[in-house]
C-alpha positions in Angstrom: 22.4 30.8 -0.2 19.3 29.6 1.0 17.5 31.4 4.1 18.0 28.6 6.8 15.1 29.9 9.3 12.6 30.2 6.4 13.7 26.6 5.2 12.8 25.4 8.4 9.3 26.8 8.6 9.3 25.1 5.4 9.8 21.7 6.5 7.3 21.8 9.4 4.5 23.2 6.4 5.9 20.0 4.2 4.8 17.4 6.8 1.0 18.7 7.0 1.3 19.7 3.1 3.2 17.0 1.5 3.0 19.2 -1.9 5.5 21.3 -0.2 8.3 18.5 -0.3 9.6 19.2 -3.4 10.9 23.2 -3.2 12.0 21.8 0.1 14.3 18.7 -1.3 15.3 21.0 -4.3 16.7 24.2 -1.0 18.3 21.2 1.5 19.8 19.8 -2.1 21.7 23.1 -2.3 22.8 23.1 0.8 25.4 20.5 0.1 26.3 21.3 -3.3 23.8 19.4 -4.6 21.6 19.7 -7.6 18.2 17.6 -6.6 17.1 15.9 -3.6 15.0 12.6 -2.8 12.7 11.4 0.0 11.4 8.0 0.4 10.4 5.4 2.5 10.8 2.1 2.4 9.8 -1.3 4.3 12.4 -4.3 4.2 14.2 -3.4 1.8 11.4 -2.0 -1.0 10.9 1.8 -1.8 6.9 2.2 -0.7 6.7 6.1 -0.9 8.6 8.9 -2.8 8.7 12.3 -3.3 11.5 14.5 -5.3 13.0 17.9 -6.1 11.9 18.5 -9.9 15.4 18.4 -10.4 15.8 14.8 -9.7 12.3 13.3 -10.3 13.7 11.9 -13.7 16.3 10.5 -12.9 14.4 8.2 -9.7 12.2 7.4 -11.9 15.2 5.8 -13.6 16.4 3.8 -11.0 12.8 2.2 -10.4 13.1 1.3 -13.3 16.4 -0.5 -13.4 15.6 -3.5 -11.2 19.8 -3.8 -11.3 20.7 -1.2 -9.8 17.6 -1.7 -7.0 19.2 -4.8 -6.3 22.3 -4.2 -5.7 21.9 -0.3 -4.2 24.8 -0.4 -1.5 24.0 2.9 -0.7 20.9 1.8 0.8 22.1 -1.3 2.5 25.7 0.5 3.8 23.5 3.8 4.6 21.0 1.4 7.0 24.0 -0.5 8.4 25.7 2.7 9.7 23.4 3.7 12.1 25.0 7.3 11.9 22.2 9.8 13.3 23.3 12.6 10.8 24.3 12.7 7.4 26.8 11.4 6.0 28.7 11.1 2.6 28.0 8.0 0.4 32.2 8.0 0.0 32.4 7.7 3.4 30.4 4.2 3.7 32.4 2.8 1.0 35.7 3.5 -1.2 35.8 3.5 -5.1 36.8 -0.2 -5.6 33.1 -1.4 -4.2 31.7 1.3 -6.1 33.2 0.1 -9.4 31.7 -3.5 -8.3 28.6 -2.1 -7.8 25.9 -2.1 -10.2 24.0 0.9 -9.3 27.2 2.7 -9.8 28.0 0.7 -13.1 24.9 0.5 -15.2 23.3 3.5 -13.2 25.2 6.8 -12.0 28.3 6.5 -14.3 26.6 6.6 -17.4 24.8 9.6 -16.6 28.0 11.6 -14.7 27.1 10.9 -10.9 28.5 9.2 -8.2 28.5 11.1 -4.8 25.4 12.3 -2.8 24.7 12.8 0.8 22.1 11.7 2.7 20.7 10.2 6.2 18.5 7.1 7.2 15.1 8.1 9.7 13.1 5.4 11.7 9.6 6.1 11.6 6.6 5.4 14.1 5.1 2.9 11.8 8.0 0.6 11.3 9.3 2.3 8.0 12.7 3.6 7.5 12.7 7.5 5.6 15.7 8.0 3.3 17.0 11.7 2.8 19.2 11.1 -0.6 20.8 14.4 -2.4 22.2 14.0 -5.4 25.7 15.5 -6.8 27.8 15.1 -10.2 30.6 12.8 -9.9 33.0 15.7 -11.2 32.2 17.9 -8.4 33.2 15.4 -6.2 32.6 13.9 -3.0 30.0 16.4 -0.3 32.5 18.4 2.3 32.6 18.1 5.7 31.6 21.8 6.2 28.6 20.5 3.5 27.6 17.7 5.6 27.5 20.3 8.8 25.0 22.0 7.4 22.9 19.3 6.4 23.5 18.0 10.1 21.8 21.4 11.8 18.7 21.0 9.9 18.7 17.1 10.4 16.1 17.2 13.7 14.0 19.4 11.9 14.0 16.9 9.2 13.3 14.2 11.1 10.5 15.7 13.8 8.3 16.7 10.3 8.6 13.2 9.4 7.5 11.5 12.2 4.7 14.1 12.6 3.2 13.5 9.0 3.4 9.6 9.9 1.8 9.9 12.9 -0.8 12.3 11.2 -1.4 10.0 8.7 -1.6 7.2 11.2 -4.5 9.1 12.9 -6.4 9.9 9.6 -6.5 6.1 9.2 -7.6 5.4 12.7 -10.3 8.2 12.3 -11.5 6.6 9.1 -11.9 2.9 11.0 -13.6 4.4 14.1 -16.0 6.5 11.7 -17.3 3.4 9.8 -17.1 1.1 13.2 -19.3 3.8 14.7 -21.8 3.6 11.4 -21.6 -0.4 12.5 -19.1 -0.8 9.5 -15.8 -3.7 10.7 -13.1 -2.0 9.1 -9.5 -1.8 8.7 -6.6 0.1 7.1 -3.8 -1.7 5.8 -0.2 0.0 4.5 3.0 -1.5 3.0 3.9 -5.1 3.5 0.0 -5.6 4.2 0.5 -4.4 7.8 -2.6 -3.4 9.6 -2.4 -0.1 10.3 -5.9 0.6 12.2 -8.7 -1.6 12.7 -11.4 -0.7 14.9 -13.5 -2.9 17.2 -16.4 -4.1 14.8 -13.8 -5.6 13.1 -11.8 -7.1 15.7 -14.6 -9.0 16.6 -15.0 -10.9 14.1 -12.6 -13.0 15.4 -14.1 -16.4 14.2 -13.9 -15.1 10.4 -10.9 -12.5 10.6 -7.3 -13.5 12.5 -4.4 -10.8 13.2 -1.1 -12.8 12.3 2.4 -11.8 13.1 4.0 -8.7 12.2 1.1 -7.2 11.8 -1.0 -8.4 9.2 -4.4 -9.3 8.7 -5.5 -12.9 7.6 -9.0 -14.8 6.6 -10.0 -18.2 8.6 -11.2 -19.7 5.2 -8.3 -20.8 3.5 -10.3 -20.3 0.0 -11.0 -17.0 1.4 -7.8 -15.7 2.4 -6.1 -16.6 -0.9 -8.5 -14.3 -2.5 -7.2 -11.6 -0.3 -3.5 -13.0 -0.7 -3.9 -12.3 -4.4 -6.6 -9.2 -4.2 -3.9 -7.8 -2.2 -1.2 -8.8 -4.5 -2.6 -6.8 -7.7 -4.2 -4.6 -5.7 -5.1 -1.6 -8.6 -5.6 -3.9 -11.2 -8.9 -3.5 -13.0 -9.3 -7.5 -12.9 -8.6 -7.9 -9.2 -11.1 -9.2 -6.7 -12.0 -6.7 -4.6 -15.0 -8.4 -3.2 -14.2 -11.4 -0.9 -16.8 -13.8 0.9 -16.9 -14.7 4.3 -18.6 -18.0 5.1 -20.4 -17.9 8.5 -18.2 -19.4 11.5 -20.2 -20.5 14.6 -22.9 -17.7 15.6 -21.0 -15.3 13.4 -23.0 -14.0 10.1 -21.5 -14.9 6.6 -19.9 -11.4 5.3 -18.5 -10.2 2.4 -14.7 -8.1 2.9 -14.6 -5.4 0.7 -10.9 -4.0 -0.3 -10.8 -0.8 -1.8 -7.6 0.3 -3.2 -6.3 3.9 -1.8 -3.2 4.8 -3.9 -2.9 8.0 -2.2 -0.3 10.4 -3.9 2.9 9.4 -4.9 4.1 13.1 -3.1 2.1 11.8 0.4 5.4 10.1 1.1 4.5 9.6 4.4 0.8 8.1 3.9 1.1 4.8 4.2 -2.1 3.6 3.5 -2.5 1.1 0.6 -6.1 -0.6 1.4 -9.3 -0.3 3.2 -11.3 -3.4 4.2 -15.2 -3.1 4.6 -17.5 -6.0 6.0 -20.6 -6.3 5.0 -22.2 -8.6 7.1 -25.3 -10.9 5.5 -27.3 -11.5 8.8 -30.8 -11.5 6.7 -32.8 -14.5 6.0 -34.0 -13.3 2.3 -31.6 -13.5 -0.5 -29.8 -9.9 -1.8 -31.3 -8.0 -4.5 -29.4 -7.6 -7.4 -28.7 -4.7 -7.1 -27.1 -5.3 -3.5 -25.5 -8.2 -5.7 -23.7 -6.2 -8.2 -22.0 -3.9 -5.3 -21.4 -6.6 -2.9 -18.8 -8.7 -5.0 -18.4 -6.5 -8.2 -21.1 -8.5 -10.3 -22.1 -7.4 -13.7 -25.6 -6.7 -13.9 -26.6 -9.7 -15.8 -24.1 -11.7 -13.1 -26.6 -10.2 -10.7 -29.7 -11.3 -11.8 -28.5 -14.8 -12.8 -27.2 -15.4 -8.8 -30.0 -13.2 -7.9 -32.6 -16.4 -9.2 -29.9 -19.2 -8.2 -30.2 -18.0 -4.7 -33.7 -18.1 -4.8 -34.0 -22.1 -5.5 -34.6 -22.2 -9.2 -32.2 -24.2 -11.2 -30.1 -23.0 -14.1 -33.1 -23.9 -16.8 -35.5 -21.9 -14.7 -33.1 -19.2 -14.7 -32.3 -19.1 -18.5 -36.3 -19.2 -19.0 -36.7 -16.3 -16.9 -34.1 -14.3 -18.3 -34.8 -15.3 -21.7 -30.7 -16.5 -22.6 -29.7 -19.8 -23.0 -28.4 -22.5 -20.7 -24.6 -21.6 -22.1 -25.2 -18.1 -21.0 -26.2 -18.6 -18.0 -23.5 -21.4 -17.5 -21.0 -18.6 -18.7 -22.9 -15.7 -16.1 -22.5 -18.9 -13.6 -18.6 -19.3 -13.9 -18.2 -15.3 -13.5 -20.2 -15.3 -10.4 -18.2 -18.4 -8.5 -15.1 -16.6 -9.2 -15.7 -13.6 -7.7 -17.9 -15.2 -4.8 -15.1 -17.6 -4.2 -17.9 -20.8 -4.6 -17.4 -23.7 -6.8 -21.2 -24.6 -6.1 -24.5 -23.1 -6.9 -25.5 -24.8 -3.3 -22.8 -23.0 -1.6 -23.6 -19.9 -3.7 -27.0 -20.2 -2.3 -25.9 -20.9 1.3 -23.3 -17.8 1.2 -26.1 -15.8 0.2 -28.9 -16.6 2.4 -26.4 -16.1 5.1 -26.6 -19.3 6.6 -22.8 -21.7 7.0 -21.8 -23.4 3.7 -21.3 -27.0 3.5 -18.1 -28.9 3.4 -16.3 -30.0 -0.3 -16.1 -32.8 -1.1 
């Protein structure tokens, strides 16, 4: 049996060392019977974080995989409309009829010999919901009451080490911000759903350029803008995303450029939320960028560099080709590369964007 007071100390090591997670699932697992144990969060509905016993990591992976059974996972959607603050058997939020309805249970935990688990829904300071989920065989039937009591005297342990790692992960982001704003940086962390999770005063101020919507988000006054960042955001770790975004001047505000870095974390940091940080760069100088600035600025090849590089400086594409010593369909190919990832259609709005000055109306 396992050492309840040393399991405890565990948990509260687990929320500042999420590598401990796992020995800890596999030991509350036990507990009831079980033979693996799952923890993850999850935002309306979708699974944003997970971590696993190595007992059951396999068989999660699984069920991400079956987009079935995710739809149609009553265990989630009864567990969430219980409200119960313990655990509680999955038998006990439904009978065996709905189970033999259900999906998950048809094309998912049958197959394989499973059925019954235990396990218990946590609010978290940031909005998510934390699911503990332990696992059983179907043939060992449904978790006892005396199982679920024991589950149910480690439960506020459970649930003060999760809110702690949230809110210390909530305070590593707000760190990050208020490091950069301080180094005169506007930034911003986003986490699941795209919900801001810090942003820190540079940024805020930007107010002409950069809008806080509802429920948290983060929007882009330039509607060509902000569907960059709708679909940066969208395939956000994909090697052919924009992660480079312009920001046309707004009034006596500076064009910019919003950076979005990726920050996929580790999928055993169940509780870090953090999916993106945004960097402005602000381009408040009269002289065009250097090419080098270029290529880091909006992800620009090299050769994208130099061709925008000479565009910006007045010279027409001709000029450029003779400079560089390619061709005009070259430079036209350079060209098209450089107004998709600056979001300009025009080599006089490229220009504009550039020299930091405001960019003309289409059309």
């Amino acid at each position: 049996m396992v050492d309840r007071e040393t399991l405890i100390d565990r948990i509260y090591e687990a929320a500042v060392v999420p590598e401990l997670w796992p020995g800890v699932l596999h030991d509350v697992s036990e507990l009831a019977g079980c033979f693996g144990g799952i923890l993850f969060t999850t935002a309306a509905r979708q699974i944003t974080h997970w971590t696993s016993s190595d007992g059951a990591r396999s068989l999660f992976e699984g069920f991400l995989a079956n987009r079935e059974a995710q739809e149609d996972n009553i265990r989630l959607k009864h567990g969430i409309a219980a409200k119960h603050h313990g655990f509680f058997g999955n038998h006990q939020l439904y009978g065996r009829a709905e189970m033999e309805r259900s999906a998950i249970y048809t094309t998912f935990f049958f197959p394989q010999g499973l059925g019954y688990a235990a396990g218990s829904i946590l609010p978290m300071p940031n909005g998510d919901i934390a699911v503990f989920d332990l696992e059983r065989r179907f043939s060992d039937g449904p978790v006892s009451a005396e199982e679920i009591a024991r589950l149910d005297a480690i439960r506020p342990h459970l649930a003060r080490a999760a809110a702690l790692s949230t809110r210390l992960n909530l305070e590593k982001a707000r760190a990050v911000v208020e490091a950069l704003g301080q180094a005169g940086m506007p930034a911003a962390v986003l986490g699941a759903g795209d919900r801001v999770l810090a942003a820190n005063q540079a940024l805020q101020a930007l107010s002409r350029q950069i809008v806080f919507l509802a429920h948290g988000k983060l929007g882009l006054s330039d509607p060509a803008s902000n569907q960059l960042l709708t679909t940066t955001l969208a395939a956000l770790g994909r090697r052919d995303s924009t992660s480079s975004i312009p920001l046309p001047s707004a009034d006596e505000a500076a064009a910019g450029v919003l950076h979005v870095l990726p920050l996929p974390g580790n999928a055993r940091d169940v509780f870090n939320g953090a999916k993106a940080l945004l960097i402005v760069t602000q381009l408040d100088r009269p002289t065009s960028p250097t090419a080098e600035l270029l290529t880091g600025l909006f992800d620009l090849t090299p050769s994208e560099a130099k061709v925008a590089r000479c565009l910006s400086e007045g010279h027409s594409t001709d000029e450029v080709a003779a400079a560089l010593g390619l061709s005009r369909e070259t430079v036209r190919f350079y060209l098209k590369g450089v107004f998709a990832k600056t979001g300009v259609s025009r080599q006089v709005d490229l220009v504009a964007l550039l020299s930091g000055t405001a960019l003309p109306n289409a059309g």
